[in-house]
C-alpha positions in Angstrom: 29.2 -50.3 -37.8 25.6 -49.1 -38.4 24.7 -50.4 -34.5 27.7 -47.5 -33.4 26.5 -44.8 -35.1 22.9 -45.2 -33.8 24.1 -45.7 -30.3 26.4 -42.4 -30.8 23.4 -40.6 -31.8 21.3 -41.8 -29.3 24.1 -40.6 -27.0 24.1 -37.4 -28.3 20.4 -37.2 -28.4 20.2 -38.1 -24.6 22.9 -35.2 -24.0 21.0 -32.6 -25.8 18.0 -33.5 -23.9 19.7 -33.4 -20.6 21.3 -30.1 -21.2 18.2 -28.8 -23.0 15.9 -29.8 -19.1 19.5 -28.0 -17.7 18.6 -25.4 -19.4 15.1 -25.1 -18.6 15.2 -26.0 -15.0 18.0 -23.3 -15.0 15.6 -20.3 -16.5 13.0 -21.6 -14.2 14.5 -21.4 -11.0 15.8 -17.8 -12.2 12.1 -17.1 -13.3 10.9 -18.5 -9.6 13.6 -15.9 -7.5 12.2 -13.2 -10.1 8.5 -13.7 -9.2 9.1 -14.2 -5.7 10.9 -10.7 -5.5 8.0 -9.4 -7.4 5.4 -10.7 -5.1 7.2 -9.2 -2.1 7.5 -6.0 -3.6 3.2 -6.2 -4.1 2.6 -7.5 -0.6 4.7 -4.0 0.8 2.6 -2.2 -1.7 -0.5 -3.7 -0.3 0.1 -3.1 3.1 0.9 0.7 2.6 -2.1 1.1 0.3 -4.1 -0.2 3.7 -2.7 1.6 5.8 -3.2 4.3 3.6 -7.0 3.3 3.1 -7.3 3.3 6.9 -5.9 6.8 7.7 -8.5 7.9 4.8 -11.2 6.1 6.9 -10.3 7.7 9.8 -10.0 11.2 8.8 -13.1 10.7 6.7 -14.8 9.7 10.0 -13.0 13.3 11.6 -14.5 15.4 8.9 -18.1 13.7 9.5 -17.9 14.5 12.4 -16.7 18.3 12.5 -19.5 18.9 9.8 -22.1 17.8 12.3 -20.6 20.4 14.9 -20.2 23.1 12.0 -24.1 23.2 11.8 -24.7 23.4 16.1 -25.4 26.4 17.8 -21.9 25.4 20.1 -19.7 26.0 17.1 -21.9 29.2 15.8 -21.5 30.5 19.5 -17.3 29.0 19.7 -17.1 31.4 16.3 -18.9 34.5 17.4 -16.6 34.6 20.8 -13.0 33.4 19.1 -13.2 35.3 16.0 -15.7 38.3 16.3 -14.7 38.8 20.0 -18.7 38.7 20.8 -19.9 38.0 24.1 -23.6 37.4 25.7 -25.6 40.4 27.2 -24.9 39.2 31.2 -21.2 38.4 31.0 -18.1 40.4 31.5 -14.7 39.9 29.7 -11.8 40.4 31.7 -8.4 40.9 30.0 -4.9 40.6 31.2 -2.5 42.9 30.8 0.7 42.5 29.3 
């Protein structure tokens, strides 16, 4: 009688092991999907944050650019004749008429 009730509880043992790795192979798949969705959601992130960093770049590389023209007698000369309507000595400005 004794044998019976140790192979019952190593039966119940073995079942309570089984459903415990179930369980645990059950939360980790879950967990995997989770982290997956997770790591998708950084890699767009990533990618928008570069293209992001490389329009930053780029305008960064404009504005360098336009404050080395800012300090040329061109743009001085570009803002006397758009703006303040100036115009050299020797030229004549012709206007049409509406």
């Amino acid at each position: 009688m004794a044998k019976k009730a140790v192979n019952r509880s190593k039966r119940k043992g073995k079942r309570l092991v089984a459903v415990i790795a179930v369980f645990l192979c059950a939360a980790m798949i879950v967990e995997a999907f989770y982290v997956g969705g997770r790591i998708n959601k950084y890699e767009a992130r990533e990618e928008a944050l570069n293209k992001q960093i490389e329009e930053q770049i780029q305008e960064s590389e404009r504005l360098q650019e336009e404050s080395e023209f800012v300090g040329t007698l061109e743009y001085i000369e570009k803002i006397a004749r758009e703006k303040l309507g100036m115009v050299k000595d020797d030229e004549i400005i012709l206007k049409k008429e509406e």
